[in-house]
N, CA, C and O atoms as a DFTB+ gen file, in Angstrom:
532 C
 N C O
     1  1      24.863     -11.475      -5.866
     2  2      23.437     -11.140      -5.824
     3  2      22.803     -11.865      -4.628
     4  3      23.007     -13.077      -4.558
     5  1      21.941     -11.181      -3.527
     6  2      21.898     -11.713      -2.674
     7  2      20.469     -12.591      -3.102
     8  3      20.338     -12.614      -4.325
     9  1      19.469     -13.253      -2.425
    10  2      18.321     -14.238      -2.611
    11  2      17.355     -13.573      -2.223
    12  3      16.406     -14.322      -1.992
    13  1      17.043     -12.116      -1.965
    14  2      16.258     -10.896      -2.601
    15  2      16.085     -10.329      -3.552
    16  3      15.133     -10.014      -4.266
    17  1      17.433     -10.173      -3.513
    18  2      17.664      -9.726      -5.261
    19  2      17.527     -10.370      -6.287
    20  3      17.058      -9.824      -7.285
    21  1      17.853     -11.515      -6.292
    22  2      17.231     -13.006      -7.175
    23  2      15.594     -12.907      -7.328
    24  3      14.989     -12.803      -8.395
    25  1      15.094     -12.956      -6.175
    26  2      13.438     -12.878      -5.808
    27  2      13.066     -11.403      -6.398
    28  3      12.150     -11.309      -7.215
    29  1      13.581     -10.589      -6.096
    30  2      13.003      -9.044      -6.805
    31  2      13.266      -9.027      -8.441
    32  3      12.713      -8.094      -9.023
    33  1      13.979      -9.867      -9.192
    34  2      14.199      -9.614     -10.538
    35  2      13.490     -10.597     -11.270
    36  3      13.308     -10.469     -12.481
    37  1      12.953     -11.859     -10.432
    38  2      11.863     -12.496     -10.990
    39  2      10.490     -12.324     -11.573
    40  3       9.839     -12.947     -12.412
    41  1      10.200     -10.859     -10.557
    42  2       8.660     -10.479     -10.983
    43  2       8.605      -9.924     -12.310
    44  3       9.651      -9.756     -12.937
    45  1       7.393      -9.598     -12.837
    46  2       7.643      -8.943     -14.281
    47  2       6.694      -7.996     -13.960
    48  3       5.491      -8.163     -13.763
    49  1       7.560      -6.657     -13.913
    50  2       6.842      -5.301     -13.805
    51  2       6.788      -5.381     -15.212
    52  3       7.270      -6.150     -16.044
    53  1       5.672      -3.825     -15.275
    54  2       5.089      -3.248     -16.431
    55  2       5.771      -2.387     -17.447
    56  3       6.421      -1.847     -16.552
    57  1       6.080      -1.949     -18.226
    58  2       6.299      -1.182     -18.724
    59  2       7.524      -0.025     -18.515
    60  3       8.532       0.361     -19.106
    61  1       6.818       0.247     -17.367
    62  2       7.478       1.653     -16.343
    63  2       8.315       1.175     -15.312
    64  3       8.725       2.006     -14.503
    65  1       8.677      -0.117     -15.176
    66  2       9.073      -0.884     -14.061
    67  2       8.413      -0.826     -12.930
    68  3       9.134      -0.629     -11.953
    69  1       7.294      -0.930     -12.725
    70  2       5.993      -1.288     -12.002
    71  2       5.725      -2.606     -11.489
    72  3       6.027      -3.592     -12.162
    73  1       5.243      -2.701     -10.480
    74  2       4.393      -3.862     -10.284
    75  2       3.251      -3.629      -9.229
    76  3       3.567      -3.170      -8.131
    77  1       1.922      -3.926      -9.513
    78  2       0.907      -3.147      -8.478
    79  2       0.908      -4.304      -6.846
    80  3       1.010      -5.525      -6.725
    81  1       0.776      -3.403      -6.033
    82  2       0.470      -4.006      -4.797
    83  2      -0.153      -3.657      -3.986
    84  3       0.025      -2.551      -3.475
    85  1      -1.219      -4.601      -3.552
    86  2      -2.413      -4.643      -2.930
    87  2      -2.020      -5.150      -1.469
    88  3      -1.316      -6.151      -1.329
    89  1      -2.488      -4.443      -0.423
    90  2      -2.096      -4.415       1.145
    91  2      -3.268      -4.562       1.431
    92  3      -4.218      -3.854       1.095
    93  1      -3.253      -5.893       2.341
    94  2      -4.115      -6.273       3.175
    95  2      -3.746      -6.422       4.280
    96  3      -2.541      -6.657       4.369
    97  1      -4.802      -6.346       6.044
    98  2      -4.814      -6.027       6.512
    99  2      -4.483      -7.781       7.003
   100  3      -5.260      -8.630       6.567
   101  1      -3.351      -8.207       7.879
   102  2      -2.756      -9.270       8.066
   103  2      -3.452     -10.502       8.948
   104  3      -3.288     -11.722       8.949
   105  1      -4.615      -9.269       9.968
   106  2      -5.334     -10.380      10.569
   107  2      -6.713     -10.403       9.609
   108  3      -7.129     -11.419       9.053
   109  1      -7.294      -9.167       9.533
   110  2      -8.657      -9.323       8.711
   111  2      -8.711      -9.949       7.476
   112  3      -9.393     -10.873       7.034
   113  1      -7.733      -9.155       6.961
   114  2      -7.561      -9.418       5.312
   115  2      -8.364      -8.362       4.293
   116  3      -8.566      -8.400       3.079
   117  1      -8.738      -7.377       5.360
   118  2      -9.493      -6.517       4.276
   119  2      -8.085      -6.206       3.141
   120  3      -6.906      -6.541       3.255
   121  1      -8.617      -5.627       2.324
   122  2      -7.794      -4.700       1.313
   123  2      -7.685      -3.446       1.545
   124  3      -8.717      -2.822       1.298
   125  1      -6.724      -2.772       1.970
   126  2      -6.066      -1.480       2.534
   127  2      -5.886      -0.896       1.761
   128  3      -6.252       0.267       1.928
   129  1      -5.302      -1.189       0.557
   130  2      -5.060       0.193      -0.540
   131  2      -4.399      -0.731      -1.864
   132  3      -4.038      -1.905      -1.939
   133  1      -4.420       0.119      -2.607
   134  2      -3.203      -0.746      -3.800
   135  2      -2.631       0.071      -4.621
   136  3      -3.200       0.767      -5.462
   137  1      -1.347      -0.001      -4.370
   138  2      -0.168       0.743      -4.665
   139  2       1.036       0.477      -5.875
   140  3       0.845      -0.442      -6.673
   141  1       1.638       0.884      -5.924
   142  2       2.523       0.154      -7.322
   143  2       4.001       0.594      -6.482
   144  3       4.236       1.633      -5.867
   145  1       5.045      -0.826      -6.749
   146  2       6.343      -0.970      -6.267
   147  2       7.399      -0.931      -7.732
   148  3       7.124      -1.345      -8.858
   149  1       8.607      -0.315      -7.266
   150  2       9.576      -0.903      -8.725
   151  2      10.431      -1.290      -7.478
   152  3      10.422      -1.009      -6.280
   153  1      11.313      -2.210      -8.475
   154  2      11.954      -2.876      -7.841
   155  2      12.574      -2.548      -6.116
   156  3      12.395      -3.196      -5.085
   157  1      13.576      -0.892      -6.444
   158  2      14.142      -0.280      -5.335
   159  2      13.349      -0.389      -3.698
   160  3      13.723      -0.626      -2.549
   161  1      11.677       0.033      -4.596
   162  2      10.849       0.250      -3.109
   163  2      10.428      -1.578      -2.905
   164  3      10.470      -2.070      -1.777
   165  1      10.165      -2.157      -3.738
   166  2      10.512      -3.593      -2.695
   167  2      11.301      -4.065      -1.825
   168  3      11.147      -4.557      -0.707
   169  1      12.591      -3.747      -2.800
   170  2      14.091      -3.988      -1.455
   171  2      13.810      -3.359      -0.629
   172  3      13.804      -3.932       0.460
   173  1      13.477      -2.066      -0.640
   174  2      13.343      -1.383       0.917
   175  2      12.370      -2.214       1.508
   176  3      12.742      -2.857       2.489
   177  1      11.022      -2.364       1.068
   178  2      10.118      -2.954       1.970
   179  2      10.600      -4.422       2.719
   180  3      10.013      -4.979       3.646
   181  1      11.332      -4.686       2.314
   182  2      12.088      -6.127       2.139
   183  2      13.010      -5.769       3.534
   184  3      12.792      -6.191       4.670
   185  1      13.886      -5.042       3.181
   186  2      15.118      -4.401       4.027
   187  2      14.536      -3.910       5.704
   188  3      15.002      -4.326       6.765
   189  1      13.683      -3.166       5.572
   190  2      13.240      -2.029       6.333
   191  2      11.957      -2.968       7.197
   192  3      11.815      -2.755       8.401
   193  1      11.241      -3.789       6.630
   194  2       9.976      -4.271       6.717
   195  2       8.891      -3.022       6.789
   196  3       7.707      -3.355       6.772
   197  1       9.163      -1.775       6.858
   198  2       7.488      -1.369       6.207
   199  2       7.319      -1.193       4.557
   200  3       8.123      -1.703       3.777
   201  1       6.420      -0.576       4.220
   202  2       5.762      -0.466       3.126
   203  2       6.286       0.767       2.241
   204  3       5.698       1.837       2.398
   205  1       7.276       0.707       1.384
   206  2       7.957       1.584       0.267
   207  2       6.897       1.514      -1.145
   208  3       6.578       0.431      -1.633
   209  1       6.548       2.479      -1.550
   210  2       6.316       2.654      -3.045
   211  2       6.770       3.245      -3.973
   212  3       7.833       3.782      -3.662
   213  1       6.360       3.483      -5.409
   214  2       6.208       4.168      -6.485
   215  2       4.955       5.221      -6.190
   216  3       3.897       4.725      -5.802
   217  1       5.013       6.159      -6.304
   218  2       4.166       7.353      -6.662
   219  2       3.927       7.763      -8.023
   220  3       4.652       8.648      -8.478
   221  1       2.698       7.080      -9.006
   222  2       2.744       7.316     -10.108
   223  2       2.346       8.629     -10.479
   224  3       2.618       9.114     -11.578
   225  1       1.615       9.303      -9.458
   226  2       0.996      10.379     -10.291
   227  2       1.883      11.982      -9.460
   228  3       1.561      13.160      -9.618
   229  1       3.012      11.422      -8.616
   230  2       3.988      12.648      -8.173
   231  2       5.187      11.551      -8.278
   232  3       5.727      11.154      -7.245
   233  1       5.559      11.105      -9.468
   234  2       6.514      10.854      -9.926
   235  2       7.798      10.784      -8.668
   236  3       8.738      11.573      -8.774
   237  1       7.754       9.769      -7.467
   238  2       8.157      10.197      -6.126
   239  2       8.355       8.631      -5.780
   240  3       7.498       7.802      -6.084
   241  1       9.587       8.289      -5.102
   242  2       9.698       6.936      -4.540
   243  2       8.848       7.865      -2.747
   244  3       8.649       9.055      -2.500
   245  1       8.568       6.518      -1.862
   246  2       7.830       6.952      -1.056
   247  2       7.568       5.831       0.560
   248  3       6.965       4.759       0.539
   249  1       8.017       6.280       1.445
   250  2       7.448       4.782       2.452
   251  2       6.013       5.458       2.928
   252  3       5.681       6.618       3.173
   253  1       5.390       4.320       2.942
   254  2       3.537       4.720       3.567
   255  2       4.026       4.828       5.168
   256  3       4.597       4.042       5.924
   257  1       3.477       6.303       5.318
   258  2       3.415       6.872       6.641
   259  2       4.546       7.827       7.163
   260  3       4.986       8.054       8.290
   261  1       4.875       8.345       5.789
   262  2       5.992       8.754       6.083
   263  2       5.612      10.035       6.438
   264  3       6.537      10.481       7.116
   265  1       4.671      10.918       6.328
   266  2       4.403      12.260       6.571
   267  2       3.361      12.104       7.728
   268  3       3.327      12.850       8.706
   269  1       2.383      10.887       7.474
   270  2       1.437      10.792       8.445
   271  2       1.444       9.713      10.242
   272  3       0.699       9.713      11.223
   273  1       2.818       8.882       9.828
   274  2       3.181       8.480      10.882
   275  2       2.243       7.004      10.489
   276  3       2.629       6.094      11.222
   277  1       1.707       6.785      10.030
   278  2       0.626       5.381       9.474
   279  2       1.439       4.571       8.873
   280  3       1.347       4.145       7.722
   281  1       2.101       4.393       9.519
   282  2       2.796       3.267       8.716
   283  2       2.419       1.794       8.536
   284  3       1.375       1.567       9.149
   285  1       2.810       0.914       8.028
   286  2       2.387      -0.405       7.662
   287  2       3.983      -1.181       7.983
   288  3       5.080      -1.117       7.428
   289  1       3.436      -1.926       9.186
   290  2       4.483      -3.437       9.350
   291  2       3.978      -4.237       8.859
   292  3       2.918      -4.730       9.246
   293  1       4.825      -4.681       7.548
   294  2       5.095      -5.958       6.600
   295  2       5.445      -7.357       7.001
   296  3       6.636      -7.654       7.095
   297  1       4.247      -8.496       7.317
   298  2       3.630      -9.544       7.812
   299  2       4.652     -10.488       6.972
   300  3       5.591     -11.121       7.456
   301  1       4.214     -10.438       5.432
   302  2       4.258     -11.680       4.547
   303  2       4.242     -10.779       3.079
   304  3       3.336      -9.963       2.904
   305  1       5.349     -10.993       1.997
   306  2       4.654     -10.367       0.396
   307  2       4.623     -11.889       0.047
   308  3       5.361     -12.795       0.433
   309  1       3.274     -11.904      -1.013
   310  2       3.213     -13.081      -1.773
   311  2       3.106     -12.418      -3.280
   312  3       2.876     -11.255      -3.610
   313  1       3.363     -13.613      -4.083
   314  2       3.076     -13.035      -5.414
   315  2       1.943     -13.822      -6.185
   316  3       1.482     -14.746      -5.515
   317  1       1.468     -13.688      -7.264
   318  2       0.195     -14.337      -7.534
   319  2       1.078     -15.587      -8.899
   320  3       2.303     -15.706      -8.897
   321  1       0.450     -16.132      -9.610
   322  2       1.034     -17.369     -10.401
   323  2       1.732     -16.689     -11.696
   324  3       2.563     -17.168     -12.468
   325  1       1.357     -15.909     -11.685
   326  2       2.277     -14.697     -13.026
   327  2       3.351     -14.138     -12.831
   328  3       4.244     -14.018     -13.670
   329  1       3.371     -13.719     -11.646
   330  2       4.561     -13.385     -10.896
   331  2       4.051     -11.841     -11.242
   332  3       5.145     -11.407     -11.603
   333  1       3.387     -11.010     -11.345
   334  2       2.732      -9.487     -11.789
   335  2       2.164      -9.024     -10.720
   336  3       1.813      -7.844     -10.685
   337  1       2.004      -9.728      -9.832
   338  2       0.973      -8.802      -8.587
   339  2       1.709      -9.398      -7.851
   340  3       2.337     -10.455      -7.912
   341  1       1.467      -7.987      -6.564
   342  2       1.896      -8.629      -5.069
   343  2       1.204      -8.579      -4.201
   344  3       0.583      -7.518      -4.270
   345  1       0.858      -9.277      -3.165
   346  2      -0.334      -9.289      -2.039
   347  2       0.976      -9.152      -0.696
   348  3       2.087      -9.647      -0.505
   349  1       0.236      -8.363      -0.110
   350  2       1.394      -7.811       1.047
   351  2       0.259      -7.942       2.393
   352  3      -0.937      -7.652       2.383
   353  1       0.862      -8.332       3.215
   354  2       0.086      -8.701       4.335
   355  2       0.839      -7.787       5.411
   356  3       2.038      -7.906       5.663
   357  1      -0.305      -6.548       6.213
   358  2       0.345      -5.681       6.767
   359  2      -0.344      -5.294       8.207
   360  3      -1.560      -5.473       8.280
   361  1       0.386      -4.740       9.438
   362  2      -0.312      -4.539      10.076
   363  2      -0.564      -3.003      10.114
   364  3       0.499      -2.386      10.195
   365  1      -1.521      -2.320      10.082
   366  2      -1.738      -1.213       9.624
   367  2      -1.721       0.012      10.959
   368  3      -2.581      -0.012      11.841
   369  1      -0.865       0.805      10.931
   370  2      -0.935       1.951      12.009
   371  2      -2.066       2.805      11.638
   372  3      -2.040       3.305      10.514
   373  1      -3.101       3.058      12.452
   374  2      -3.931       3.703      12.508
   375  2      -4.910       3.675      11.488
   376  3      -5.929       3.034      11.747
   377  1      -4.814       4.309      10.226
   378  2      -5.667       4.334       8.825
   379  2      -4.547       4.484       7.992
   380  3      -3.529       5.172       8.069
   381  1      -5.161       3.332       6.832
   382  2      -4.393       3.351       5.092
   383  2      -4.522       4.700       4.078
   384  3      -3.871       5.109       3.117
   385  1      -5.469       5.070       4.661
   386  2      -6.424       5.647       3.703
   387  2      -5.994       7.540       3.812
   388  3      -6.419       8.024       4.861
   389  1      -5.252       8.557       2.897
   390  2      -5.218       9.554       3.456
   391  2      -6.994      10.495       3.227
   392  3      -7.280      11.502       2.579
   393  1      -7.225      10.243       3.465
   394  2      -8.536      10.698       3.434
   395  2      -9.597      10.625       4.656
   396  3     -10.751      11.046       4.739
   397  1      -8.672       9.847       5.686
   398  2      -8.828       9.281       7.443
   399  2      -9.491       7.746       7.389
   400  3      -9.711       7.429       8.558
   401  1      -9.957       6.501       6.340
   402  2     -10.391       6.022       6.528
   403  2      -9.678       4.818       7.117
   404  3      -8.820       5.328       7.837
   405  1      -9.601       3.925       7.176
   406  2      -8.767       2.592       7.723
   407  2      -8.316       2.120       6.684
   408  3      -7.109       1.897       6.596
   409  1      -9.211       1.844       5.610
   410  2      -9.232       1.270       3.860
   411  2      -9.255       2.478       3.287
   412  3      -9.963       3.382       3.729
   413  1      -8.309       2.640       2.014
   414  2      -9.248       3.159       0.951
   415  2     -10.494       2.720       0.278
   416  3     -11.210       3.494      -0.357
   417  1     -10.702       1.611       0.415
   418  2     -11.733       0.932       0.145
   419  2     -12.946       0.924       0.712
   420  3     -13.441      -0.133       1.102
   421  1     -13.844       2.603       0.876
   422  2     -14.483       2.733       1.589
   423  2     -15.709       3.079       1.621
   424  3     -16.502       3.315       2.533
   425  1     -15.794       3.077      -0.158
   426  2     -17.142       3.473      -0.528
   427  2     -17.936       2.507      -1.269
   428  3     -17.394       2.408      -2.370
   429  1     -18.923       1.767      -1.213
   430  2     -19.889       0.841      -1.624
   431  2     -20.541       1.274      -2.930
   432  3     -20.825       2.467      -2.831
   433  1     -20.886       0.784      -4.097
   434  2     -21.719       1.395      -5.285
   435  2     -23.365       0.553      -4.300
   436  3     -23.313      -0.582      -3.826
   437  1     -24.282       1.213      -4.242
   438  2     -25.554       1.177      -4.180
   439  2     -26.461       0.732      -5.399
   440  3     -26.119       0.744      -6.582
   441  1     -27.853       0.280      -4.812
   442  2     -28.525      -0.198      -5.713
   443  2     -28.883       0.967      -6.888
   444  3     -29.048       0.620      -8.058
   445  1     -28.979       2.284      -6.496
   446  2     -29.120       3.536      -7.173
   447  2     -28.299       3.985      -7.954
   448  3     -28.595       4.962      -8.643
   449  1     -26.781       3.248      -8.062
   450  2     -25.880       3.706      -8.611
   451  2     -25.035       4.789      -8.237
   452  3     -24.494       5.583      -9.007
   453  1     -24.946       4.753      -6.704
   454  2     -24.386       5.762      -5.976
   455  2     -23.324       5.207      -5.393
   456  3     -23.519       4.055      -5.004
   457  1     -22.110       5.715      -5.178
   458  2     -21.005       6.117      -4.507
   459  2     -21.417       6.070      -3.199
   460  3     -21.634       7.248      -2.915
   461  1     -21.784       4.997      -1.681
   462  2     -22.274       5.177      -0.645
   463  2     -20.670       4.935       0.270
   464  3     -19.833       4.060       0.048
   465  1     -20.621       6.129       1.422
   466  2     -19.424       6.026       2.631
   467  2     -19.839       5.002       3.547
   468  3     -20.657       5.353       4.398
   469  1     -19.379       3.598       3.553
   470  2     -19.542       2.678       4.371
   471  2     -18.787       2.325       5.718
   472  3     -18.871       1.292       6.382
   473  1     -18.032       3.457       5.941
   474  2     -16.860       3.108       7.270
   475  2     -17.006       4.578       7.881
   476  3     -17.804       5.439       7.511
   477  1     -16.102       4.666       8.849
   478  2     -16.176       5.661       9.415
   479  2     -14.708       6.597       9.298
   480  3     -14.051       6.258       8.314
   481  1     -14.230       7.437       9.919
   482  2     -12.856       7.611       9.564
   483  2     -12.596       7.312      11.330
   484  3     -13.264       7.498      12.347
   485  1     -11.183       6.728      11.001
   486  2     -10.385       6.651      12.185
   487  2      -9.153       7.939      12.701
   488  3      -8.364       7.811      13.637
   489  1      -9.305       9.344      11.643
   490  2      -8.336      10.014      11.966
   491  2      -8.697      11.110      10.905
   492  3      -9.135      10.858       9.782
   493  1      -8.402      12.627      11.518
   494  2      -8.506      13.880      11.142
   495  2      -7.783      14.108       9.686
   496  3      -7.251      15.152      10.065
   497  1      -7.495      14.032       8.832
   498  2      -6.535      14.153       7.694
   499  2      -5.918      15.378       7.776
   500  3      -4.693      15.470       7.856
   501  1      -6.799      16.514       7.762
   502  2      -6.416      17.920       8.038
   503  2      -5.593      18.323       8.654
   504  3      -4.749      19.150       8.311
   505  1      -5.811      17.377      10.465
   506  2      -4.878      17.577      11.336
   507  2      -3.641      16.874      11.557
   508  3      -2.646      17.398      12.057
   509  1      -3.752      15.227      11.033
   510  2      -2.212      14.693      10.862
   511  2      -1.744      14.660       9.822
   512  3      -0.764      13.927       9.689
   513  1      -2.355      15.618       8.358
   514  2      -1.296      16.461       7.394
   515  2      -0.762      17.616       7.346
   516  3       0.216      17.965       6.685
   517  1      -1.761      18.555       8.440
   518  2      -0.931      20.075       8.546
   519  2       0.495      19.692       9.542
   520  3       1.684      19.842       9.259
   521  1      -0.051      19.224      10.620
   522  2       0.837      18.684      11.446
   523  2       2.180      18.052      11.032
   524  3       3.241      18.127      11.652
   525  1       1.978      17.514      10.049
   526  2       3.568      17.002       9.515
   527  2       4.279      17.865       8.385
   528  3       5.248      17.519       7.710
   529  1       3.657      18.937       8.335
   530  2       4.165      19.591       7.341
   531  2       5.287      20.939       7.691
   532  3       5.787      21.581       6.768
């Protein structure tokens, strides 16, 4: 067993063999997105240094940027004192966000109780998803 594999069987995923991970942006530190890993897509992220996931809701292992070319170079993973979360420190190609933003993290709740767009987009979605298709 190599001293990855030691380190990857320590965490305690969920249920589903899960564990959620939150990507931040390595110099800013914003929060880029948060994603869920099982074990396999850690080793890759580990192996490979970009960013492998779980796809919970298309049941799909997955590397970020793989259709859109956005990929994420993997800085640093830390884990939190539970060993249940991972904080991934990344440098982000272009935008996290498929929706064109930089973050998914891009909408503000308002004093009105509104959903407000606080960023801008850095990229067409339309055009670098037809495009890879």
């Amino acid at each position: 067993m190599s001293k990855f594999e030691q380190a990857i069987g320590q965490l305690k995923y969920d249920s589903a063999g899960l564990i959620p991970a939150v990507c931040v942006d390595a110099e800013t530190k914003q929060v880029l997105q948060v994603a869920y890993m099982n074990a396999q897509s850690l080793a890759s992220t580990i192996e490979t240094g970009l960013t492998h996931f779980w796809s919970r809701s298309r049941q799909k292992y997955w590397m970020k940027g793989e259709s859109s070319g956005h990929v994420q170079k993997v800085k640093a993973i830390y884990t939190d004192c539970d060993k249940d979360t991972l904080l991934v420190e990344v440098e982000q190609t272009v935008g996290a966000c498929h929706e064109g933003y930089f973050s998914c993290f891009y909408r503000r709740l308002d004093e009105q109780g509104t959903w407000q767009v606080v960023a801008e987009k850095v990229f067409d979605p339309d055009q670098v998803y037809k495009a890879s298709e």
